[in-house]
VOGU-3710 file (C-alpha; in Angstrom, 3 decimals, decimal comma):
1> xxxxxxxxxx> -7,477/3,656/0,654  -7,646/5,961/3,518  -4,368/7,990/2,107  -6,442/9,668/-0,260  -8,688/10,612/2,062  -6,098/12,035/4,769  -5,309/14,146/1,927  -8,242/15,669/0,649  -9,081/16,304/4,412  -5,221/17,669/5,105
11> xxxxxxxxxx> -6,331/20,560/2,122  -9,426/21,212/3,732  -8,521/21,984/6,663  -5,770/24,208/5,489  -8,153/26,066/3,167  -10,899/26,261/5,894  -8,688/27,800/8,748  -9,995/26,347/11,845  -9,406/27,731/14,897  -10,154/25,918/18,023
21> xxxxxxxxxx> -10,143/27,155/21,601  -9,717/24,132/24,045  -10,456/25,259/27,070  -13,738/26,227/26,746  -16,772/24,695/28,165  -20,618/24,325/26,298  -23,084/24,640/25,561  -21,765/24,907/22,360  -23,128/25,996/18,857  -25,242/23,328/17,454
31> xxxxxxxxxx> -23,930/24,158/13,541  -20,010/24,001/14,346  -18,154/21,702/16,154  -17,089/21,780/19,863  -14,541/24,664/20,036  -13,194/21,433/22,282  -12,360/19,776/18,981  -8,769/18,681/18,870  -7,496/18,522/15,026  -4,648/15,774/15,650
41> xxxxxxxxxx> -7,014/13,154/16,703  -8,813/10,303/14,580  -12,295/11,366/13,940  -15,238/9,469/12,031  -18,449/10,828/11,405  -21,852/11,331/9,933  -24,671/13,828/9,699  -28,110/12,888/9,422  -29,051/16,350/8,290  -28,658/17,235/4,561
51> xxxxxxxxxx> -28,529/20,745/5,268  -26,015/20,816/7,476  -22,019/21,374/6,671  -19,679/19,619/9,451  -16,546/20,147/7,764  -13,523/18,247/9,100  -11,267/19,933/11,875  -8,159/18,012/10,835  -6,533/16,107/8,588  -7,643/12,886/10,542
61> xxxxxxxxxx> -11,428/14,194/10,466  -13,148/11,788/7,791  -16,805/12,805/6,984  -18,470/9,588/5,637  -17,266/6,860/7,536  -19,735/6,383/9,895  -23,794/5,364/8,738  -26,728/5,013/10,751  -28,212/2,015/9,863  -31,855/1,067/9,752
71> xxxxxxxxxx> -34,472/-1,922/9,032  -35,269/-5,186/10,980  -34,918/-4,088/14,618  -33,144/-0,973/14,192  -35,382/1,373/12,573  -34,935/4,920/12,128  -36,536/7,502/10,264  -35,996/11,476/8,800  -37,838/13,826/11,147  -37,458/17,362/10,878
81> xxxxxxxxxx> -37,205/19,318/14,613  -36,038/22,559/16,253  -35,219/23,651/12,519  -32,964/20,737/11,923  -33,804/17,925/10,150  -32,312/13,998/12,134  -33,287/10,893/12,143  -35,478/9,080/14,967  -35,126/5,746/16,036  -38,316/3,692/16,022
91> xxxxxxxxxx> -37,221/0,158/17,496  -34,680/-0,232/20,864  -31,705/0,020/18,775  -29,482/3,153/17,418  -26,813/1,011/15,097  -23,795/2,946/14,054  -21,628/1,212/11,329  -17,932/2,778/10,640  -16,347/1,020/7,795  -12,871/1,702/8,957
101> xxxxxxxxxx> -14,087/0,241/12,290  -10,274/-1,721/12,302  -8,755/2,256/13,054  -9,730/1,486/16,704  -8,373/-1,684/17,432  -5,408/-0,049/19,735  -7,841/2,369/21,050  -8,428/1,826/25,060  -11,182/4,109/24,798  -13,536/5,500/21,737
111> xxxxxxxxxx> -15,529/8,717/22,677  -18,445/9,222/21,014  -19,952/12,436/20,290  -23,688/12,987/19,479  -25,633/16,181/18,574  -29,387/14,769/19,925  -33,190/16,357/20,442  -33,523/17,202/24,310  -37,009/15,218/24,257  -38,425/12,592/26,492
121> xxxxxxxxxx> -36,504/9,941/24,730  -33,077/10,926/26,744  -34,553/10,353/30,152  -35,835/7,435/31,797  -40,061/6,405/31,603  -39,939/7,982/34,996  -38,251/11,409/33,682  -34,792/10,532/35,498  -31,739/10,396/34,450  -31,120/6,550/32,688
131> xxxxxxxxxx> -27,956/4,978/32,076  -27,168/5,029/28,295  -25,251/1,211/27,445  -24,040/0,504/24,160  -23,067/-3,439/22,715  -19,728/-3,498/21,228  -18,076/-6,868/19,612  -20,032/-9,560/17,594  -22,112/-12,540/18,078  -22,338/-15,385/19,716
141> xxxxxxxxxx> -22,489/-13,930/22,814  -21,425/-16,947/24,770  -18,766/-18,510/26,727  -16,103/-16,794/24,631  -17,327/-13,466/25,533  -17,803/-11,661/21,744  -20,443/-9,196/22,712  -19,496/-6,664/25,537  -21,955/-4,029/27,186  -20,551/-0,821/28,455
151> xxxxxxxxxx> -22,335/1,916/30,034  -21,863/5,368/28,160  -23,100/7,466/31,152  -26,211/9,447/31,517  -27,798/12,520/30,667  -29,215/14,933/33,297  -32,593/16,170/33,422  -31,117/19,396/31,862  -30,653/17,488/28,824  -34,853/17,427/28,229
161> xxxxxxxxxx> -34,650/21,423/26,962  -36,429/21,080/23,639  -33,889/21,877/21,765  -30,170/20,666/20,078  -27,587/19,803/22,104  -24,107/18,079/22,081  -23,278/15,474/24,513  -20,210/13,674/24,409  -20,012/9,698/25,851  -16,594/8,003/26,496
171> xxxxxxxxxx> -16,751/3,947/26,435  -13,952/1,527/27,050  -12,832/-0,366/24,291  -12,144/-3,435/26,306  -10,169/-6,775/25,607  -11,650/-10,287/24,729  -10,568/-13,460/26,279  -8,461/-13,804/22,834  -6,423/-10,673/23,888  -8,153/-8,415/20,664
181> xxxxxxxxxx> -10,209/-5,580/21,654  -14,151/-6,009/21,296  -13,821/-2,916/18,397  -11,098/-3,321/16,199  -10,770/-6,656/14,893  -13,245/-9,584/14,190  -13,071/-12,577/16,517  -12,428/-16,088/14,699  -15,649/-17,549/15,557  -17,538/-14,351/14,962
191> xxxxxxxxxx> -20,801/-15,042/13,117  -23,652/-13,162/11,850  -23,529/-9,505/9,884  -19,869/-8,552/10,746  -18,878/-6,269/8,152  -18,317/-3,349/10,471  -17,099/-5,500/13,355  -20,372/-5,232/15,127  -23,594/-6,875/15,746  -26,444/-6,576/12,647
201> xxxxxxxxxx> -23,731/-4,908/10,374  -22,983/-2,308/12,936  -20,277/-1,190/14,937  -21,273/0,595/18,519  -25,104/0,039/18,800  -26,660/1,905/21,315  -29,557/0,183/23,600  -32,712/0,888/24,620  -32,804/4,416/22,954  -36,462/3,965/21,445
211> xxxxxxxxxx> -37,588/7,932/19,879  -33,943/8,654/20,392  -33,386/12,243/17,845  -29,658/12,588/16,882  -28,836/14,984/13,762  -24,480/14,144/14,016  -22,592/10,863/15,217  -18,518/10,943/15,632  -16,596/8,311/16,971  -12,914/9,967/17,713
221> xxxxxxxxxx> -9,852/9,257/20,027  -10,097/9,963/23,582  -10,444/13,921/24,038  -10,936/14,234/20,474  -13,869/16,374/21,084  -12,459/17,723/24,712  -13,699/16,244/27,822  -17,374/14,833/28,814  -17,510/17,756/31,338  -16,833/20,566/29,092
231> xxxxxxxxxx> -19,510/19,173/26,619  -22,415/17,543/28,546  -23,668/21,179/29,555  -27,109/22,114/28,720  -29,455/25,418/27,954  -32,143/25,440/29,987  -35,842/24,599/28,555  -37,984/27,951/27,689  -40,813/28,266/30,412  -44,020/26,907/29,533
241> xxxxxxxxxx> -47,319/25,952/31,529  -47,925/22,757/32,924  -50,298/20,617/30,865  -53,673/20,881/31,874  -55,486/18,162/33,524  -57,178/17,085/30,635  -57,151/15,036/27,932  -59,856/14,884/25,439  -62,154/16,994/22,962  -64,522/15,500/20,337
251> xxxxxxxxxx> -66,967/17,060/17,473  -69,784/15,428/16,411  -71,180/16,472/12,801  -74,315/14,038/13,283  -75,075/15,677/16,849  -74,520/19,224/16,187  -72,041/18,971/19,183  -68,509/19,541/20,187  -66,137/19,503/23,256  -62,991/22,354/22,144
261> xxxxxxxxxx> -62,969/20,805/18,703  -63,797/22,439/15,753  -63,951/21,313/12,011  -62,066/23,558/9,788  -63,228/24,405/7,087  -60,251/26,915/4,975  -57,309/26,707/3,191  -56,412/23,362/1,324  -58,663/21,785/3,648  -62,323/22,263/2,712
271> xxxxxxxxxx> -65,060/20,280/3,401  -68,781/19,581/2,459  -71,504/18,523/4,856  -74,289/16,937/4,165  -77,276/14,832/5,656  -78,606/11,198/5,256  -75,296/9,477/4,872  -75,395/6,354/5,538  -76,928/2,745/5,613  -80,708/2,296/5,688
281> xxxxxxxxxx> -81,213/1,704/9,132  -78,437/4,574/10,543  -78,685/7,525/8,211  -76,522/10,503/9,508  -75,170/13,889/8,859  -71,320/13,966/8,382  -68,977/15,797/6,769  -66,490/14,823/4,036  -63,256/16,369/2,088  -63,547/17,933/-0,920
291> xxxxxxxxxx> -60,158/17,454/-1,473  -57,470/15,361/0,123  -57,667/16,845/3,633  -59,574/17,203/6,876  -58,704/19,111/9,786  -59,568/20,068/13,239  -58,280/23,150/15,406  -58,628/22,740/19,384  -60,153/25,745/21,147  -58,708/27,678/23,807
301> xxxxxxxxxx> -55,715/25,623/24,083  -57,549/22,683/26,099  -55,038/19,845/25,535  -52,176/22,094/25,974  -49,789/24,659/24,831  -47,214/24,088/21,890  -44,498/24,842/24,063  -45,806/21,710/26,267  -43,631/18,415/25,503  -45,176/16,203/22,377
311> xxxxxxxxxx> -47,648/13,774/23,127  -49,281/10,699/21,588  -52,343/10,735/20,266  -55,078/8,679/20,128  -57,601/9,770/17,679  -61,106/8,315/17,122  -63,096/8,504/13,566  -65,841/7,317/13,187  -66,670/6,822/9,495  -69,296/5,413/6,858
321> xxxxxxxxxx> -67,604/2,314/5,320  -69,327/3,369/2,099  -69,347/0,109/0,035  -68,770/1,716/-3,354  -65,169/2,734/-1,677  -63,662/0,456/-1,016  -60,148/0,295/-0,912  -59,725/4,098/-0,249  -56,598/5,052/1,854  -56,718/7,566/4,744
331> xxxxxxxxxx> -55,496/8,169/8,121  -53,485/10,491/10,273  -50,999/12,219/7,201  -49,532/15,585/8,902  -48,610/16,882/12,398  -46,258/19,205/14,369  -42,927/18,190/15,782  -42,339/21,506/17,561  -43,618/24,839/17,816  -41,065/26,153/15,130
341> xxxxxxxxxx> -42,637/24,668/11,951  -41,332/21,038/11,856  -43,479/19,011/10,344  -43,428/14,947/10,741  -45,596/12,743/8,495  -47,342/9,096/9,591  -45,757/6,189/7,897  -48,385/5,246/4,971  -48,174/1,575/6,205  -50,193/3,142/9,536
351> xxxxxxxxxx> -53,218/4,099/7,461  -56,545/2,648/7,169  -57,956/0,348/4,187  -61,455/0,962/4,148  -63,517/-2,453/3,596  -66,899/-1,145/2,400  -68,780/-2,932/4,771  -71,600/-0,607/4,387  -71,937/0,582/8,091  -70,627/3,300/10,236
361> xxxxxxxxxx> -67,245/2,334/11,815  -65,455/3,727/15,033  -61,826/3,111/14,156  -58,382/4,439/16,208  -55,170/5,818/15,463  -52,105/6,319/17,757  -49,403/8,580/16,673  -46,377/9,148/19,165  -44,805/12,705/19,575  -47,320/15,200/18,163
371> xxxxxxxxxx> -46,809/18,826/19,026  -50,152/20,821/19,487  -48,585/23,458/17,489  -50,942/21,767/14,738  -50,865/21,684/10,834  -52,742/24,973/9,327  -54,588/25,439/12,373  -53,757/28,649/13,340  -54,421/30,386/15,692  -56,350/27,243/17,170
381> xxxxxxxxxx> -53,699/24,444/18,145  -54,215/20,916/16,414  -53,168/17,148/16,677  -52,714/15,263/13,101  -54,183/16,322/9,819  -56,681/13,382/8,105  -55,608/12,492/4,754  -57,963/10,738/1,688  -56,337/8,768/-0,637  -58,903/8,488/-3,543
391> xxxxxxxxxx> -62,877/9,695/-3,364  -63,589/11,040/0,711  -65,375/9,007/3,266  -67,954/10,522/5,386  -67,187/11,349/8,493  -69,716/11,773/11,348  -67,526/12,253/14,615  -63,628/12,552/15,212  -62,354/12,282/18,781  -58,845/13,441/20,269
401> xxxxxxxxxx> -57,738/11,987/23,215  -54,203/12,300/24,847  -52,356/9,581/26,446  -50,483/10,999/29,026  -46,903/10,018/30,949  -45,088/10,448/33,504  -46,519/12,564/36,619  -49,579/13,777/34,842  -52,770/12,748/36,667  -54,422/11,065/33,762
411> xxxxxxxxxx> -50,911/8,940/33,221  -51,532/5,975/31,793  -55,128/6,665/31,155  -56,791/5,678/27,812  -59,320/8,448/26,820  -60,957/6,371/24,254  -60,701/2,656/25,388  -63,969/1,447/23,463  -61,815/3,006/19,905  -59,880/0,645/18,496
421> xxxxxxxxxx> -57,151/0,465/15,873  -58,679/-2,726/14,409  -62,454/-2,837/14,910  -62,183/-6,571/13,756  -60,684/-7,286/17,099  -64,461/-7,389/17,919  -65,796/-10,003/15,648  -65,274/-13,530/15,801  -63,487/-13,243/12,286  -59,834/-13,669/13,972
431> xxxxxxxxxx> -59,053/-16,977/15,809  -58,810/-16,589/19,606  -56,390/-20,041/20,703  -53,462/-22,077/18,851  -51,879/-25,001/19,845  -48,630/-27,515/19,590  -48,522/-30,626/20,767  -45,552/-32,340/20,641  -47,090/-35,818/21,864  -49,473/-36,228/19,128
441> xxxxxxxxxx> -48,235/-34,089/16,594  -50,691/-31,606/16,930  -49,875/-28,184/15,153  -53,032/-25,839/15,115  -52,049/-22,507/14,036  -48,642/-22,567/15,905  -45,392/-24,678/15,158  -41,498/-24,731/16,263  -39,678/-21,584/15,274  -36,694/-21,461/13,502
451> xxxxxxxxxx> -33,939/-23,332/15,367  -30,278/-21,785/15,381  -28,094/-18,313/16,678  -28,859/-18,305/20,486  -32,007/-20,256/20,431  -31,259/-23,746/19,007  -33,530/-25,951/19,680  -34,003/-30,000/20,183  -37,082/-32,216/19,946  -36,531/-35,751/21,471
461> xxxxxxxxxx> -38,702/-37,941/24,049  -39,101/-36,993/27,303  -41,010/-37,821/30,868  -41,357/-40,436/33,324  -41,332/-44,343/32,896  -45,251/-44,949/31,861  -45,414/-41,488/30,104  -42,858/-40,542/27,511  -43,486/-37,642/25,240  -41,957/-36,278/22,191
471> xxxxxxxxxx> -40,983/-32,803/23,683  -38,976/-30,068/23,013  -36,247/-28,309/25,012  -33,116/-25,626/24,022  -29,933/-27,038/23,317  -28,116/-25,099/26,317  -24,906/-25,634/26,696  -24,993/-29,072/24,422  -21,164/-27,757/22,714  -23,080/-27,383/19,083
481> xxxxxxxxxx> -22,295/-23,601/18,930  -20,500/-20,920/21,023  -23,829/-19,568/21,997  -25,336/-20,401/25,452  -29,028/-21,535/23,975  -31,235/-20,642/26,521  -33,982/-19,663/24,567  -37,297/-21,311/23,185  -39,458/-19,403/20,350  -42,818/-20,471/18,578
491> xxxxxxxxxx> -44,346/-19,456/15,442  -47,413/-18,566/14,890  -48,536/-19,741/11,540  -51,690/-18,222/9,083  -52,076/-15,001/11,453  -54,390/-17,517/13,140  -54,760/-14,848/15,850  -55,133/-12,035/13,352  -52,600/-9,261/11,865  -50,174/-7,476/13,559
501> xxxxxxxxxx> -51,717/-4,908/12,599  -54,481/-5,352/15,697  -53,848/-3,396/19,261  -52,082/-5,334/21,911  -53,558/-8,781/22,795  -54,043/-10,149/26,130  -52,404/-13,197/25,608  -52,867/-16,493/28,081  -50,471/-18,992/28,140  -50,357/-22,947/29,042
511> xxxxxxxxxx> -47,223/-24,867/28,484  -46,749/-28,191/29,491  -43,581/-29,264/30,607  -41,627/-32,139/32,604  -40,766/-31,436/36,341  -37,658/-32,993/36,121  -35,816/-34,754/39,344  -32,735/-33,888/37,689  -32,926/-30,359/37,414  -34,456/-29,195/41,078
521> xxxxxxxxxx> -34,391/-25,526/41,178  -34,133/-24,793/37,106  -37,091/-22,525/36,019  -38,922/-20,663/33,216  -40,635/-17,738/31,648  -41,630/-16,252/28,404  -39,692/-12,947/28,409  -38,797/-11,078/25,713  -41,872/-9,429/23,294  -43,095/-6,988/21,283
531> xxxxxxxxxx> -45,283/-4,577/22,678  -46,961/-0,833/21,308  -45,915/1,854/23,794  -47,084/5,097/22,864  -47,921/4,014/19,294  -44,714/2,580/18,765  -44,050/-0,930/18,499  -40,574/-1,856/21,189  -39,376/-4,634/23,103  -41,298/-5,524/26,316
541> xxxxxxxxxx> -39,960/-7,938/29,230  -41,823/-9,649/31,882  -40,847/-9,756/35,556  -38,101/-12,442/36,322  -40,540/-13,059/39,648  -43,098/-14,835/36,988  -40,786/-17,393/36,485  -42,059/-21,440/37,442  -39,244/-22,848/39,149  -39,105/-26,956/38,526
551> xxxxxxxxxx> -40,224/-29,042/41,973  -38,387/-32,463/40,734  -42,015/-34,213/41,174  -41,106/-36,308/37,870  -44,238/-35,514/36,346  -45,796/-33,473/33,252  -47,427/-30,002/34,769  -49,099/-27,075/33,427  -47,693/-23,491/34,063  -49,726/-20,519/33,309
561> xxxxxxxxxx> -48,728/-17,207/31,889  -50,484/-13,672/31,166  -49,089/-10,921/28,979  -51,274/-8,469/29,022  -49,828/-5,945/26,407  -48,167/-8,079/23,488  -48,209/-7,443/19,637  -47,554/-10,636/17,765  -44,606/-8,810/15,299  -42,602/-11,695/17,600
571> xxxxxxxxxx> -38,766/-11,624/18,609  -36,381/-13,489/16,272  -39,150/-15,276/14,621  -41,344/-14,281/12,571  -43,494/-13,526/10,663  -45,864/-13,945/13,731  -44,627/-14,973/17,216  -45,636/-13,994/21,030  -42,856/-14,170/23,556  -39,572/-15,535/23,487
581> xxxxxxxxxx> -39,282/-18,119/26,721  -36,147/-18,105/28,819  -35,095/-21,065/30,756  -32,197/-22,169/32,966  -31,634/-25,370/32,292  -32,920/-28,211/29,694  -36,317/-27,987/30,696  -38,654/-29,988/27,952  -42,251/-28,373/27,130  -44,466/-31,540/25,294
591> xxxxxxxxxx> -47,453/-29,106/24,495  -47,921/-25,181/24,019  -50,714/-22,757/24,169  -52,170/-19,302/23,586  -55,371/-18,234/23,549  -56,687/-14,510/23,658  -59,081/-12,780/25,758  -60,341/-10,187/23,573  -61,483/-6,949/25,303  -64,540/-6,770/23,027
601> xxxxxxxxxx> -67,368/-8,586/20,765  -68,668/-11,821/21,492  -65,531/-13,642/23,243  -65,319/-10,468/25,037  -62,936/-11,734/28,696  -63,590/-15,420/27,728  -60,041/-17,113/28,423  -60,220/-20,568/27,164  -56,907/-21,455/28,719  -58,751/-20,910/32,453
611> xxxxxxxxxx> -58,603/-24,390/33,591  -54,725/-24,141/33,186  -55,054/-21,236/36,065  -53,721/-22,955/39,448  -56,029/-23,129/41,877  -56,264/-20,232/44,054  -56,171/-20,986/47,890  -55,863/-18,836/50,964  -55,475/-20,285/54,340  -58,046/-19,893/57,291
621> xxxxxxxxxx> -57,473/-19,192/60,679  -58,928/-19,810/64,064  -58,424/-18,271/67,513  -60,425/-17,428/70,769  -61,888/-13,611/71,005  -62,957/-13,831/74,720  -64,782/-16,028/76,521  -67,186/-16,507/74,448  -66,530/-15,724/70,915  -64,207/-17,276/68,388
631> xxxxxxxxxx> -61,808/-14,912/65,982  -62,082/-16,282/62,242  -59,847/-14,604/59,511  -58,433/-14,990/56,343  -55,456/-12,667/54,279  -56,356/-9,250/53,382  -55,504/-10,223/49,532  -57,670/-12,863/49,488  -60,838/-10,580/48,070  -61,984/-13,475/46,087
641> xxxxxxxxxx> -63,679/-15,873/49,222  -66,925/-16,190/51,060  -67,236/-17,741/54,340  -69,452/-19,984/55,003  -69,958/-22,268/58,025  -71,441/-25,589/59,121  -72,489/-27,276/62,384  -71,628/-31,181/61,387  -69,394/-32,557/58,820  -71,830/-35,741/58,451
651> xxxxxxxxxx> -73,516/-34,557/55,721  -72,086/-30,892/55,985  -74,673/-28,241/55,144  -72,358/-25,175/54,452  -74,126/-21,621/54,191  -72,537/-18,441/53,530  -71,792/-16,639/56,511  -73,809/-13,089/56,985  -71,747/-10,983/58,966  -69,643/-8,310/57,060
661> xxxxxxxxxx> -66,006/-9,020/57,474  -63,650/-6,320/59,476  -60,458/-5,483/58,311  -56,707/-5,244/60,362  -53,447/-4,349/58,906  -52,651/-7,983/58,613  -56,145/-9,793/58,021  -59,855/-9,469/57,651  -61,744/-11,457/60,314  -65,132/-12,156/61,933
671> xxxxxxxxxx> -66,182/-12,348/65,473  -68,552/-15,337/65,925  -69,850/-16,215/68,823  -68,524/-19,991/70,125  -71,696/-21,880/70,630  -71,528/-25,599/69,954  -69,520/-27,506/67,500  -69,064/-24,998/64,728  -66,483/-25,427/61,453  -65,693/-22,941/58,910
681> xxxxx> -64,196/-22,666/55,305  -63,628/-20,258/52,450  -65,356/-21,024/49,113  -63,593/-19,513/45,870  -66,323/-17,166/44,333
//
């Protein structure tokens, strides 16, 4: 009962002797609360950090209520930073669950205060400020309006300091068409994970916060921690030099040669190297642990200073896949979170299995948020320590490239794009196509996902008079549920296109599906994936402007889709799925497939879904250029054409045309002089 615990918090307080000045404005101490704090307000709260003691500020101040939750979609993890220890969110969602969530049902507005990292993670991808929304209420998120998204505010680009900070977010508590506020009470037809009135077991979960670093949460009254304005004030960063216009350095053990990497050789971390390693036809020199550990120090600071923001790394070793170990674990282990001494380790499940194949492998690793600060690499700087579970591999090369973001020059750029995190990628040994076919019952390495929640899903015939098909097609707004089933998901069954452990696919699409007369105007798109951004694996959504819209013809068509970034972890399916399809209307699909182009090997860009491409046209046009010349041009875009040119239709003789086109700000063209009957096209290339 919470009478007990008003009491025990009533004697703290009285023995702890808080004093609170109100009118003060931050920043404020990181290990006390606002002096803002008002101690006759309704607090709930948490701390992430095990170190730290928040003790309550007034009677109503109950430590323990609140949880951050994690698993599923809503992963977070310990991380120690800026000499506090937090958790880190490693999926979109930050889930808060309050198990006395039914204190706030008369509650116009819950504030919500929040001591957070100022990294990257609080701006935008373009280092703006970004609007922070969180999803109150529960599922189903249709016509009776459960679920409710409210927008917190934003952070300035203040906020990105490197360091602690409180910030303070006030969101309405709004009222449902059943006249109950979304947090507060359960709706009737709530389903799913309600216990703490919320969606997946939470209560408030914030959106789109993936690498989000919070070490406190506190949901209070309004102005139980003072007002937004006298807490969202920010230190400024310390000063630091831009990051340099590089990003990559390499040693090579078997070539005697480096590029501002060095192998260390010292503390824990010693190593023995020695020559003819190897198979029979490749022998080597490389270098292996003679303990646990391998490290590597970057000279002269050439990836960047530890004050510099974190990074991700991408980090290429190439390794003899010694045959009598195999089996032995290693990877990435160690790395710097800041230039104070936080450490962060890589989740085991990251690491490597070595297969023994008996050759010399080049195999990746991406690891988001590594300060150069390094792991005993002092005075050099570092990027992730290499870790040997069981006897050493040999090690003939290690590569560190940076993958950088936002303004940088190189943004974007991979500085090891023939690395991969699964060298298999490049044999034939995964599949590259699946397929289901409704109209024959065809179900080759991909079948109907689970049908129910927002995507339900019905199978039934379809098509025109002459050519009905067993289809399938989303409920919609059929009355089964209170969700609005707009949604179509696929499984894919067997990992017939390999793991998810493999890099991001470029995935093809073809689905088949019936222009229907009826529903003129209705369209559709896969949207909703899972993609690896920065090594970590987040929701990804195509462009609404990819959608096929339906023409009424009354006839099956093909519609073609590329993702080119997708991961097949798959979104509320599993355990393998691509994209999640959005449509507008009850649009049936009769057959469905992927294939991928892999970008290496021996299907290296072979798409077998190519003839499902449309055709690609571009118009030609005609007009007088003097007297005696004739203007011929085509669009600018259309790169992709030869002319060529004929003097009778009756048999035409075509021949490409040799004059190099010229180029306008609205077309390329020819000038050609007009000399008898003369015609003209543009062949696809």
């Amino acid at each position: 009962m919470k009478s007990s615990k008003i009491q025990s918090a009533i004697l703290c307080f009285l023995v702890c002797g808080v004093t609170l000045v109100n009118g003060q404005t931050g920043p404020f101490d990181i290990e006390d609360w606002p002096e803002t704090a008002d101690p006759d307000k309704e607090v709930h709260y948490v701390s992430a950090d095990p170190n730290a003691a928040f003790f309550p500020v007034g009677p109503l101040w109950f430590d323990g209520d609140l949880s951050i939750l994690t698993g599923g979609d809503q992963i977070t993890r310990s991380i120690n930073i800026g000499g506090h220890s937090g958790v880190k969110t490693f999926g979109n969602y930050l889930n808060i669950s309050d198990s006395f969530y039914f204190d706030w049902g008369d509650n116009e507005f819950i504030d919500i205060l929040i001591q957070f990292y100022g990294d990257s993670a609080v701006l935008g991808d373009d280092g703006q400020p970004r609007d922070f929304t969180m999803l109150t209420g529960t599922l189903p998120p249709g016509p009776d309006g459960n679920l409710n998204t409210v927008n917190g505010g934003s952070l300035p680009i203040e906020a990105k300091n490197s360091k602690w900070n409180w910030t303070l977010f006030r969101i309405p508590n709004e009222i449902r068409p059943d006249g109950l506020r979304f947090i507060g009470e359960i709706a009737a037809n709530a389903v799913g994970n309600t216990s703490s009135g919320g969606v997946n077991g939470g209560t408030i979960r914030f959106q789109s916060v993936l690498g989000l670093i919070v070490r406190l949460v506190a949901f209070g009254e309004e102005g139980a921690f003072g007002e937004p304005e006298q807490i969202n004030i920010f230190e400024s960063a310390e000063t630091c030099d831009p990051e340099p216009e590089t990003n990559l350095v390499f040693v090579d053990i078997n070539q005697d040669s480096s590029d501002h990497l060095e192998l260390l050789d010292n503390l824990d971390q010693t190593v023995t190297i020695e020559q003819n390693i190897g198979p029979a036809n490749d022998k080597r020199k490389a270098v292996r642990a003679d303990g646990f550990y391998m490290n590597f120090g970057i000279t002269e600071n050439f990836l960047g200073l530890p004050c510099n923001e974190p990074v991700t790394i991408k980090m290429c070793v190439t390794y003899y896949d010694d045959p009598a170990l195999f089996g032995t674990l290693f990877g990435p282990e160690a790395f710097a979170t800041d230039s104070l001494g936080g450490i962060g380790n890589t989740p085991e499940e990251t690491r490597h299995v070595s297969q023994g194949t008996g050759e010399w492998v080049h195999l990746a690793f991406v690891i988001p948020a590594v300060n150069l600060a390094g792991v005993n690499t002092a005075p050099l700087t570092g990027g992730p320590r290499l870790i040997f579970d069981g006897a050493a591999l040999y090690v003939s090369r290690v590569d560190i490239g940076i993958i950088r973001s936002g303004d940088h020059p190189l943004a974007g750029v991979d500085p090891l794009p023939d690395c991969f995190e699964d060298p298999l990628i490049c044999t034939d040994l995964y599949g590259q196509s699946v397929e289901l076919n409704f109209a024959d019952d065809t179900q080759q390495g991909l079948a109907p996902g689970n049908s129910g929640g927002d995507q339900e899903m019905i199978q039934e015939e379809a098509g025109p008079e002459g050519d009905r098909r067993m289809a399938i097609r989303p409920a919609f707004d059929d009355g089964s549920s209170n969700f609005t089933h707009n949604y179509l998901n696929f499984a894919i069954t067997d990992e017939a296109l390999g793991p998810n452990t493999q890099p991001n696919a470029q995935l093809a699409i073809c689905i088949t599906y019936y222009d229907d007369p009826a529903l003129t105007g209705a369209s559709f798109r896969p949207e909703v994936y899972q993609s690896s951004r920065n090594g970590q694996t987040t929701f990804a959504f195509t462009t609404p402007d990819i959608a096929i819209s339906l023409a009424g013809s009354g006839e099956w068509r093909g519609a073609y889709f590329e993702i080119p970034d997708l991961k097949f972890n798959g979104v509320n399916q599993g355990p393998q799925a691509a994209a999640r399809f959005f449509l507008t209307d009850k649009i049936f699909f009769s057959r469905i497939r992927y294939a991928i182009i892999r970008p290496c090997g021996p299907s290296a860009g072979i798409n077998l879904l190519e003839d499902c491409k449309p055709p690609v046209s571009a118009t030609l046009s005609i007009s007088r250029s003097g007297s005696d010349s004739v203007r011929v041009s085509w669009p600018l875009n259309a790169t992709d054409f030869t002319l060529e040119g004929t003097g009778q239709l009756n048999p035409p003789a075509w021949t490409p045309s040799t004059q190099i086109p010229e180029f306008s700000e609205e077309d390329q063209f020819v000038i050609l002089p007009a000399t008898g009957e003369s015609y003209f096209r543009l062949k696809s290339n």
